[in-house]
GUFI-731507 format. One record per residue (C-alpha): residue number from 0; residue in three letters; x, y, z. Coordinates in nm, 2 decimals, always signed. Example, Ala and Ser with C-alpha at 12.3 -4.5 7.8 and 13.67 -1.06 7.14 Angstrom:
BEGIN
> 0, ALA, +1.23, -0.45, +0.78
> 1, SER, +1.37, -0.11, +0.71
// end
This chain:
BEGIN
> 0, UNK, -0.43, +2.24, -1.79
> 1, UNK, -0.14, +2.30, -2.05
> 2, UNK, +0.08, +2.13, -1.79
> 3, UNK, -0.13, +1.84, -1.69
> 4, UNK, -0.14, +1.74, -2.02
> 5, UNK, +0.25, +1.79, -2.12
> 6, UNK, +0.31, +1.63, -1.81
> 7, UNK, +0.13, +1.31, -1.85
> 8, UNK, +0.25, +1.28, -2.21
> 9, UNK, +0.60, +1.25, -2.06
> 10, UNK, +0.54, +1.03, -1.82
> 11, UNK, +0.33, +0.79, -2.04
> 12, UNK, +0.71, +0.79, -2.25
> 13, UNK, +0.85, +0.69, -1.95
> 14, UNK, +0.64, +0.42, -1.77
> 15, UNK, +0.46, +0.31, -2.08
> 16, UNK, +0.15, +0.12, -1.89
> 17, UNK, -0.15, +0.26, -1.91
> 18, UNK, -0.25, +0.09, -1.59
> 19, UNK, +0.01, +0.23, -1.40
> 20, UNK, -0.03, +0.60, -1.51
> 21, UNK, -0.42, +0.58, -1.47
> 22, UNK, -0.34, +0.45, -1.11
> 23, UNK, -0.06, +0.73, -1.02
> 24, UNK, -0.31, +0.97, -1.18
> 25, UNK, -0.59, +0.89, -0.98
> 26, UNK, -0.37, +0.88, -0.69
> 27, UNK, -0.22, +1.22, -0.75
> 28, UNK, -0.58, +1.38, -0.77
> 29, UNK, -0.68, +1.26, -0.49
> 30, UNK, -0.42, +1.37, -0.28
> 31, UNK, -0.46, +1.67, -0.42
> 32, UNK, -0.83, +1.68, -0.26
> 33, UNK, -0.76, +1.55, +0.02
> 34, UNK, -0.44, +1.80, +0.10
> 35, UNK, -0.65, +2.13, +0.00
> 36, UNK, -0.61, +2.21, +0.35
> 37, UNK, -0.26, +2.22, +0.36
> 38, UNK, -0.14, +2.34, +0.03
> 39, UNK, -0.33, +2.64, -0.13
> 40, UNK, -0.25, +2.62, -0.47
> 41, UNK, -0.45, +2.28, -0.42
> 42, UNK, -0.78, +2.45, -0.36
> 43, UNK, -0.97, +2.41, -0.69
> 44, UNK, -1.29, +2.28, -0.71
> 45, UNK, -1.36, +1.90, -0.73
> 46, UNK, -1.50, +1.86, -1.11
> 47, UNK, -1.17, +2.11, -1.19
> 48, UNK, -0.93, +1.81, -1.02
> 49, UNK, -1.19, +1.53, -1.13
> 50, UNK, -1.29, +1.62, -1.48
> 51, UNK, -1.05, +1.84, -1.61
> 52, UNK, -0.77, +1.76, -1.47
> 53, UNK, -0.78, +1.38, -1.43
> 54, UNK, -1.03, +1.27, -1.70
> 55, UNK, -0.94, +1.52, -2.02
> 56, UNK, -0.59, +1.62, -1.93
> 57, UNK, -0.45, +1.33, -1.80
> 58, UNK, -0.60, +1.06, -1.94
> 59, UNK, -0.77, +1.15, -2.27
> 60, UNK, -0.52, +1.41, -2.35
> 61, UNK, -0.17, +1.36, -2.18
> 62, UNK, -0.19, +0.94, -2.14
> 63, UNK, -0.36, +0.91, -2.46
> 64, UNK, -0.08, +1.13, -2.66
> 65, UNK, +0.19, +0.91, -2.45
> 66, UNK, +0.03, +0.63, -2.62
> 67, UNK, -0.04, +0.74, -2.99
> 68, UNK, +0.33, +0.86, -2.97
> 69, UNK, +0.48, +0.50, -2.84
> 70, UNK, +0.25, +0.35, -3.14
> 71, UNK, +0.43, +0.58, -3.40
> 72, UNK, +0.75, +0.49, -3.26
> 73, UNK, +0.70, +0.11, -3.26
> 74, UNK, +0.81, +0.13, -2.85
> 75, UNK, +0.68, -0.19, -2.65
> 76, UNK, +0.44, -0.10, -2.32
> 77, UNK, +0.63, -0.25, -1.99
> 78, UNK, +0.44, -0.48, -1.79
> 79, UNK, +0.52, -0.34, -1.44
> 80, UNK, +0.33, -0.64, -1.26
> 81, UNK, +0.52, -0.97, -1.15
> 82, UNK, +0.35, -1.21, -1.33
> 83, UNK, +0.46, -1.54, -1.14
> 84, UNK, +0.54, -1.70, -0.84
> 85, UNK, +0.91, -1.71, -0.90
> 86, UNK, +0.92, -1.32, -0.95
> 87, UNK, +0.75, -1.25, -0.64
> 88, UNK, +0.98, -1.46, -0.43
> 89, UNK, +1.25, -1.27, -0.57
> 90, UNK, +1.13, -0.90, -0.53
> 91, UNK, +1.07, -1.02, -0.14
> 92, UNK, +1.43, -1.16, -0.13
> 93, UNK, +1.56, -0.84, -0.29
> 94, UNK, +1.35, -0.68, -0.02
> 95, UNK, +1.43, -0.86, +0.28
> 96, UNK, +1.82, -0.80, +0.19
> 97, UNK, +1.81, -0.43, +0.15
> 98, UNK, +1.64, -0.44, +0.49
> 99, UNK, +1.91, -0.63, +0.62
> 100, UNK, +2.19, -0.37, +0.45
> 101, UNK, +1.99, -0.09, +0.63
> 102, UNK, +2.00, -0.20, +1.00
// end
């Protein structure tokens, strides 16, 4: 739980989107359902990887402290999205040459 909650703290520092932290989170926890078959130390049961670890840990504990901290030190959130046509063009150029440098 303890780590959870450290964990997402620093990662909220890091990305600083709530979006994109809720969405990785939520990702995360369900892999972690979905692989209980494969790893053991996944086997926990669902409200324990639902409710305490992705609602109160994650996301009002960890995210939440991520975001009170970047408040207190005046830090702007990143906008991970492209927000117009021009950037989008340009991540599938960017794409479409490192493609290229591979083959």
């Amino acid at each position: 739980f303890f780590a959870h909650c450290i964990g997402w703290w620093a990662k909220m520092l890091m990305l600083r989107n709530l979006g994109t932290c809720l969405v990785y989170s939520t990702v995360f926890e369900l892999t972690e359902l979905t692989l209980q078959f494969l790893v053991p130390e996944f086997q926990e049961c669902w409200w324990d990887s639902l409710i305490m670890d992705w609602l109160i840990a994650n996301t009002l504990i960890g995210m939440m402290a991520g975001q009170l901290t970047l408040r207190l030190l005046n830090v702007t959130n990143f906008d991970w999205a492209p927000t117009d046509q021009g950037q989008m063009k340009w991540i599938a150029y960017e794409f479409v040459q490192t493609l290229k440098q591979l083959t």
